[in-house]
N, C-alpha and C positions, 0 to 999 in steps of 0.2 A: 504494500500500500504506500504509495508516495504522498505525504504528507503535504504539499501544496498541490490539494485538487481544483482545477477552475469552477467557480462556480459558486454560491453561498455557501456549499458546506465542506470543510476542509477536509482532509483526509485521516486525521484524528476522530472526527465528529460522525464518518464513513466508517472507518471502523469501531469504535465503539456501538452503532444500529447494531452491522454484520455481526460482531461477536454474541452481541446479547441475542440475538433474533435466529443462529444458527449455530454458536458456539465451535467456528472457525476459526485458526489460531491468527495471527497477524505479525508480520515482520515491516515494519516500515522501512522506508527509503527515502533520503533527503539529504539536501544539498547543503541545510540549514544547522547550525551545531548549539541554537540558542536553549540558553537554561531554560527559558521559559515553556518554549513549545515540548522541551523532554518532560519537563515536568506535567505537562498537558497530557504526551502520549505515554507517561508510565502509568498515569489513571485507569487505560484502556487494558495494562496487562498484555504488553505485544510480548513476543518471542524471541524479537530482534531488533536492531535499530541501526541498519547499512546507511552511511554517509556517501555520497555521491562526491568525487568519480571513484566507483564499483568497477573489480573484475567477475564475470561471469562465475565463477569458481568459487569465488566470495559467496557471490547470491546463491548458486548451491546450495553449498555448506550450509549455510543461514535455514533457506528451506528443509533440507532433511533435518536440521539438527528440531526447528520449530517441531515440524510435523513428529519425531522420534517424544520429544518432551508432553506434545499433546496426545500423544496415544497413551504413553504411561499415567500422565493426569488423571486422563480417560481412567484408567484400569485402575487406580486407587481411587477416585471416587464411585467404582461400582463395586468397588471391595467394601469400603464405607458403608453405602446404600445397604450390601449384604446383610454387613453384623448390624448394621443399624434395626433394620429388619427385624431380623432374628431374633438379636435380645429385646424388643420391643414387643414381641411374640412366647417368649417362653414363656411356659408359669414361673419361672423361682422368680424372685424381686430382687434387681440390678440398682443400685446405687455406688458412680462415679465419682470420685472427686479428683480435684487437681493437687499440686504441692502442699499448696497450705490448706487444705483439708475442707477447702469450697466445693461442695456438690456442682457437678457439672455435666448430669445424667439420671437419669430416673425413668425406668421402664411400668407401664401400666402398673404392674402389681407391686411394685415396691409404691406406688403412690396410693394403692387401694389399700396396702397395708396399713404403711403410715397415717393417712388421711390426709397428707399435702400432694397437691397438684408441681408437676416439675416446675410451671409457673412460678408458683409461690417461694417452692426451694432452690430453685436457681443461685446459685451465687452463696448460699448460705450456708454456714459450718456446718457439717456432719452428726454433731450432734444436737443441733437445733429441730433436725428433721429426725435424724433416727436415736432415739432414745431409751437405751435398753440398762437394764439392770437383772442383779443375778436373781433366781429365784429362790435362794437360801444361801445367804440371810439375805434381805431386801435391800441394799445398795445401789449408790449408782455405778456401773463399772468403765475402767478406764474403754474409750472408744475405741474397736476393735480394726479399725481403718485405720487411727492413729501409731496403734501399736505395729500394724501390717509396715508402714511406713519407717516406723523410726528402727525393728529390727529387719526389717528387709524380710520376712518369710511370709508363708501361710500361712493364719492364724483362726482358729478354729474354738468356738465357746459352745458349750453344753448350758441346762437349764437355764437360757436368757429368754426373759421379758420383754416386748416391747411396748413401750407405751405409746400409744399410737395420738394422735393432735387430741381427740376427743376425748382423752385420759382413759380408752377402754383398753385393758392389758391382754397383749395377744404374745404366747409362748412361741419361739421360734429356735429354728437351727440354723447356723447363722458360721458364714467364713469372711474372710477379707484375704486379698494379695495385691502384695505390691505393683505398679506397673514400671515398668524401667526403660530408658531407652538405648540405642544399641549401643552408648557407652557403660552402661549398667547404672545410669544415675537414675534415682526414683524421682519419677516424676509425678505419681499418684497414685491410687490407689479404685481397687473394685470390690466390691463387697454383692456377694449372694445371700439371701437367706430365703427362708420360706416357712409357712407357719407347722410347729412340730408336729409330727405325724400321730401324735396320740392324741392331739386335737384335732387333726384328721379324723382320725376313727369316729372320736366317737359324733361331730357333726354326720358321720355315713349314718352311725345307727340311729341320729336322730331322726 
């Protein structure tokens, strides 16, 4: 896309429609080196930005490399989309957080658990939404996401309570792991639980 188009709308203004309207990658091409118009066409998300005068072999490279960067895009956000999916789908109750232990995910049934909407809990400490304590003796115990974090493992509680936004207390089995990224640094955490199965049973028998 060359960045001075004739005509009212520039070649920025050209691509940023096409991308939004087809999600085609874009490598501009220009003659022009000013701050102002880069800073215009980094808004757009191009893939490239060739200064004119261009060898053939330049533009190439430019091309493949765009097209090579938007097919993998591609393929991690339908990986995305997947688990997004998914865990939005399971019965057990998926509660994310980030570093500092801001909720930044919540699947239908950790929110029918709790009784907060992700809305609500977005953003907010991990223990503000999930609220558990031991069931003998009655405590509040240190938060099992927290802990997933700061020893880096798998962490796994028996007889916990959760008290749910409504103050009605629901028994759960309940894990949390770290998440780490490819240097091993933790970067958050994920927490499963689901309501214990001997509160299962006996809702069957009722």
């Amino acid at each position: 896309m060359d960045i001075m188009l004739k005509g009212e709308m520039d070649g920025i203004e050209a691509a940023k429609k096409i991308h939004s309207c087809f999600n085609i990658p874009v490598v501009y091409l220009t003659a022009y080196s000013d701050q102002k118009v880069l800073e215009r066409a980094k808004i757009t998300e191009p893939y490239g930005y060739i200064l004119k005068p261009f060898r053939e072999r330049e533009l190439q490279i430019n091309i493949e490399i765009a097209l090579y960067r938007h097919e993998m895009e591609k393929k991690i956000k339908e990986s995305k989309k997947w688990f997004s999916t998914t865990l939005q789908s399971i019965g057990d109750a998926v509660i994310a957080t980030d570093s500092d232990g801001s909720i930044i995910f919540m699947n239908p049934s950790a929110q029918s658990l709790t009784g907060w909407t992700f809305k609500e809990a977005n953003g907010k400490k991990l223990n503000e939404v999930y609220n558990i304590i031991n069931e003998e003796p009655s405590y509040k115990t240190d938060n099992i996401i927290i802990r997933a974090m700061e020893e880096g493992v798998i962490i796994g509680q028996t007889k916990t309570i959760l008290i749910a936004r409504d103050e009605k207390r629901i028994p759960v089995e309940d894990s949390g792991d770290p998440i780490r990224d490819d240097e091993g640094n933790i970067i958050g955490s994920v927490y499963v639980f689901r309501m214990s199965m001997s509160v299962c049973r006996l809702r069957r028998n009722w």
